[in-house]
N, C-alpha and C positions, 0 to 999 in steps of 0.2 A: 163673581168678581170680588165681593167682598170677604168670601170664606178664604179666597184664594190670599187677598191683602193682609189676611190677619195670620194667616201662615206664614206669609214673608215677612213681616212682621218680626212673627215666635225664631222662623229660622237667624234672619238677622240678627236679634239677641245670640243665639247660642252662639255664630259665627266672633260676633262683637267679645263674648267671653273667650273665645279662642285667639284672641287677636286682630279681628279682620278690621280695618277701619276706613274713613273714606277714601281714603288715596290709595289702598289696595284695589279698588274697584274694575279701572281701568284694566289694568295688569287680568285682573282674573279674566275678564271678559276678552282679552284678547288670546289668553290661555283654551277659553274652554273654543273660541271660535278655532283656533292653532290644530284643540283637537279632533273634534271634530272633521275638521279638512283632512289631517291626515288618516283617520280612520273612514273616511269614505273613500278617501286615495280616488280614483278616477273619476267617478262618479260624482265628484265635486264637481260643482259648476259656479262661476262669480258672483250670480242672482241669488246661492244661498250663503255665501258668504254677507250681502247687505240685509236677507230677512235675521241671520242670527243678530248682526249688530242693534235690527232696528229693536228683536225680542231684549236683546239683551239693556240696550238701551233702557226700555221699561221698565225691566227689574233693578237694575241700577239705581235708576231715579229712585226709587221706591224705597230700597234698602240706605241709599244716600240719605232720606228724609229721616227713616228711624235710625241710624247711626247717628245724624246731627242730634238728635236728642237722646241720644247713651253718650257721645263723648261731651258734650255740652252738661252730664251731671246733672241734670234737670229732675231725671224720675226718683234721684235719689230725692231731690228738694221738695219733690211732690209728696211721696211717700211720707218723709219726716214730719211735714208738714201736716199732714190728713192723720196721720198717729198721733201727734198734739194735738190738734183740734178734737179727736174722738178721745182721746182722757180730758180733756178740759171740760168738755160738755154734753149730755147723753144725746143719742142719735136725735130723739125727737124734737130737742132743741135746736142741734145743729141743722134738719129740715125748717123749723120754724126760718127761723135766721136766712137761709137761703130762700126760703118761696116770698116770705117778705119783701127782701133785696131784690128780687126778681120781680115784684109786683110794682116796686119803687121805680127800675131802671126801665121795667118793658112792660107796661099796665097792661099791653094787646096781648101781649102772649102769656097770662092768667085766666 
């Protein structure tokens, strides 16, 4: 599950550059369930029209969550952020600095 999340993930980025954002979401998912139905044509039955919504559901949420932080601008802010901090001060300092911090906020978990 988790190799699978980090692919949705990667894919959602590429999507996110092509345009796709959260309110596309809906639309796609009732797209791809449309085709499906019709490329089964008979064989359709109503029971897999609710397992595609509930799959598709899943991956929505998913892709929903990393969209919210590509259009929210965020990993630019992270980025930027972690590239100053790594020219201000050499790695081993910057570890310093955080095991510290960490020892100050969460003594158990040093």
């Amino acid at each position: 599950p988790e190799q699978m999340n980090e692919r949705l993930v990667c894919m959602t980025k590429c999507f996110f550059e092509l345009g796709v954002r959260q309110l596309h979401l809906e639309t796609i998912g009732n797209a791809i369930c449309f085709s499906i139905e019709r490329a089964l044509a008979d064989q359709w039955q109503p029971v897999m029209k609710d397992a595609w919504q509930w799959f598709w559901k899943m991956i929505s949420d998913a892709m929903a969550a990393a969209l919210d932080v590509l259009e929210s601008g965020d990993v630019e802010l992270i980025r930027a952020g972690w590239e100053e901090a790594k020219e201000s001060r050499p790695s081993e300092e910057l570890g310093d600095i955080f095991f510290k911090e960490l020892a100050r906020i969460a003594p158990h978990v040093t």
